[in-house]
N, C-alpha and C positions, 0 to 999 in steps of 0.2 A: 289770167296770165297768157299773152302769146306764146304760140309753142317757138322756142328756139333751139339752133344747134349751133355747133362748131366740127372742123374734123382737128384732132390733135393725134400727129403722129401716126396716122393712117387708122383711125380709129374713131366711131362720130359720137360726140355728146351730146343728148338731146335733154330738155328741162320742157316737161308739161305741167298742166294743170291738172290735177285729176281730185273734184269732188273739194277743191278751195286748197288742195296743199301742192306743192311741189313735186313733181314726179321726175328722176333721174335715171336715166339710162345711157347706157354704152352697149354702142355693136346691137341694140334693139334689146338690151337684154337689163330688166329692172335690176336696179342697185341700193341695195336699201340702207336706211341713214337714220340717223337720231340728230337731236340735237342738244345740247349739251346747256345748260343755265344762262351761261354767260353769251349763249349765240350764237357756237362756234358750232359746225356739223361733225360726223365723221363719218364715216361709210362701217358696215355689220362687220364685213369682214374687211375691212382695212382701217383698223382704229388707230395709229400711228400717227395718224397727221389729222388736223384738224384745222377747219379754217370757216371763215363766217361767210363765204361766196362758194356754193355747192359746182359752180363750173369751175371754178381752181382747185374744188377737193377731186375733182373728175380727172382732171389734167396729173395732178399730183398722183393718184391712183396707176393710172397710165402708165406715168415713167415710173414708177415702184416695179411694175410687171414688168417691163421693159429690161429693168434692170435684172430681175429675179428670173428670169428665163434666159437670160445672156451668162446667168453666174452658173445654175444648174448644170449647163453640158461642162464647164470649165470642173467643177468639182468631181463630176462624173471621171472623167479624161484624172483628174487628179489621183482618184480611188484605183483606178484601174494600171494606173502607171506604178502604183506600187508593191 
């Protein structure tokens, strides 16, 4: 497998080979994945979403955080106004 990347959202996704399987990272940093019977992947810690193309589980990962770091100061700000 050639190595490939993409950047999604200021963030780079890179898929190597490493040793004949698929090796997945974001920001340089391993993201580890199973895969599921039917083909489909999901990430160790983000089982939520599942998909059978490891660069759209990457992407989909991404906006999850994106979203979950944007909700956290708003609940914060929410806790504190009470």
């Amino acid at each position: 497998m050639k190595p490939t990347y993409e950047e999604h959202k200021g963030h780079r996704i890179e898929m190597q080979d490493r040793e004949g399987k698929p090796e997945l990272l974001i920001d340089k940093r391993l993201m580890r994945y199973r895969q599921l019977a039917n083909g489909s992947y999901f990430l160790r810690e983000y089982a939520y979403d599942w998909s059978d193309n490891l660069m759209d589980l990457a992407r989909k990962y991404i906006d999850h955080q994106r979203k979950a770091t944007k909700v956290r100061p708003e609940r914060q700000t929410e806790k504190g106004g009470k």
